[in-house]
C-alpha positions as CSV (number, residue, x, y, z in Angstrom):
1,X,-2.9,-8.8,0.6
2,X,-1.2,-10.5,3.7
3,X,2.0,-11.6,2.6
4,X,3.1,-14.6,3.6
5,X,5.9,-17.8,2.6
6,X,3.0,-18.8,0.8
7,X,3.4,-16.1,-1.8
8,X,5.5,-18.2,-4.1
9,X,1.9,-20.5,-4.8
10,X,0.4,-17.1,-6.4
11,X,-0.1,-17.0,-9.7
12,X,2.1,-14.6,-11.6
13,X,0.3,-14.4,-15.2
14,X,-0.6,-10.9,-15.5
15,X,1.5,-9.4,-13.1
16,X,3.8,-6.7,-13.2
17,X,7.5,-7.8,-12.3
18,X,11.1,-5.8,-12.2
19,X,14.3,-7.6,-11.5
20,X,15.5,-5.8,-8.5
21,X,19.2,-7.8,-8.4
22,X,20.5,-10.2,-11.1
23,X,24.3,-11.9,-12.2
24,X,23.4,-11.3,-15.5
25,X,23.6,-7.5,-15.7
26,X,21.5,-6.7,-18.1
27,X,18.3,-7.9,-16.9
28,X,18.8,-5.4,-13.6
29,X,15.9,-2.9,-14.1
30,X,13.9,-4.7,-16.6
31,X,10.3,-4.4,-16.0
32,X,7.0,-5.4,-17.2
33,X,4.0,-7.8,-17.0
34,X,4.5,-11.2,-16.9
35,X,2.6,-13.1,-19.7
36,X,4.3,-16.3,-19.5
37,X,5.9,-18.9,-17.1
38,X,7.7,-21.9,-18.2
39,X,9.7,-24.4,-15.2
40,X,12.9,-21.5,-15.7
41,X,11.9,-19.0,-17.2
42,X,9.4,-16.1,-17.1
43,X,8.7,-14.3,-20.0
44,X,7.8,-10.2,-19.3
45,X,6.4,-7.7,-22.0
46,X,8.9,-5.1,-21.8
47,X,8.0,-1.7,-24.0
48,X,6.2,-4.3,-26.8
49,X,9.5,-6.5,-26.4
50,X,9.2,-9.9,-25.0
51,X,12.1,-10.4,-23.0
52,X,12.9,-14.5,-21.4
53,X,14.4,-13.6,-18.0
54,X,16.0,-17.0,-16.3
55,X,14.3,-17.4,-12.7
56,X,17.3,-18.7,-11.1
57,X,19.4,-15.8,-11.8
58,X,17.2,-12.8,-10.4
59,X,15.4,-11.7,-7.8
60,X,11.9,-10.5,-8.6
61,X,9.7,-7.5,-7.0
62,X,5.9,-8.3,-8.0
63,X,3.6,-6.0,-7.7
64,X,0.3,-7.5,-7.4
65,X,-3.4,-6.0,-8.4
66,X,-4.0,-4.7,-4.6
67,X,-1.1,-2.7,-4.7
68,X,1.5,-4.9,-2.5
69,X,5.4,-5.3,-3.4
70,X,6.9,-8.3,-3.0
71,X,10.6,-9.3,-3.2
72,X,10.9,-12.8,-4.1
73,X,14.2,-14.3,-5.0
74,X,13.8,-16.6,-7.9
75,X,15.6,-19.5,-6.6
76,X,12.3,-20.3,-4.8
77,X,9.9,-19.7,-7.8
78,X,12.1,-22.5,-10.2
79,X,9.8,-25.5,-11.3
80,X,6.2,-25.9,-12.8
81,X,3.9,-23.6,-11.9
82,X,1.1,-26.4,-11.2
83,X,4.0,-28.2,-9.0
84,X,4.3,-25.2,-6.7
85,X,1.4,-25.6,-5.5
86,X,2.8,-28.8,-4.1
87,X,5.9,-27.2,-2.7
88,X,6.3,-26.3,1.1
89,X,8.1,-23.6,2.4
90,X,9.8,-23.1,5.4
91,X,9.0,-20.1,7.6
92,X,11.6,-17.5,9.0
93,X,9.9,-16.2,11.3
């Protein structure tokens, strides 16, 4: 997978997530797949525990079917998935 600023248009259904760095301290270290996406939230099967982690308050490494890790800071991922698609994102480099 070539990873690019257009990384945050993927969907993440299915994929397996750990929140590298987070204000709430207990979400650090959380992992598991991602079965549901609301505008703020993601929702991660943890161990046969759903746990609601807040997308604004983490940042995310994804690790997608190919292999390929992916640090994405939340901030970027807030809003309807279908509306990402919209979004533009600025390239750094």
């Amino acid at each position: 997978m070539k990873v690019s600023p257009d990384v945050v248009r993927y969907e993440f259904i299915g994929t397996e997530a750990k929140i590298a760095r987070s204000c709430q301290s207990s979400y650090v270290g959380v992992c598991g797949k991602v079965i549901d996406e609301t505008k703020n939230t993601f929702t991660l099967l943890d161990k046969e525990k759903k746990r609601v982690i807040i997308k604004n308050s983490a940042v995310f490494h994804f690790k997608f079917p190919d292999g390929t890790v992916v640090e994405i800071d939340g901030g970027l991922l807030v809003g309807r998935p279908e509306d990402r698609l919209k979004k533009t994102i600025r390239r750094l480099w």
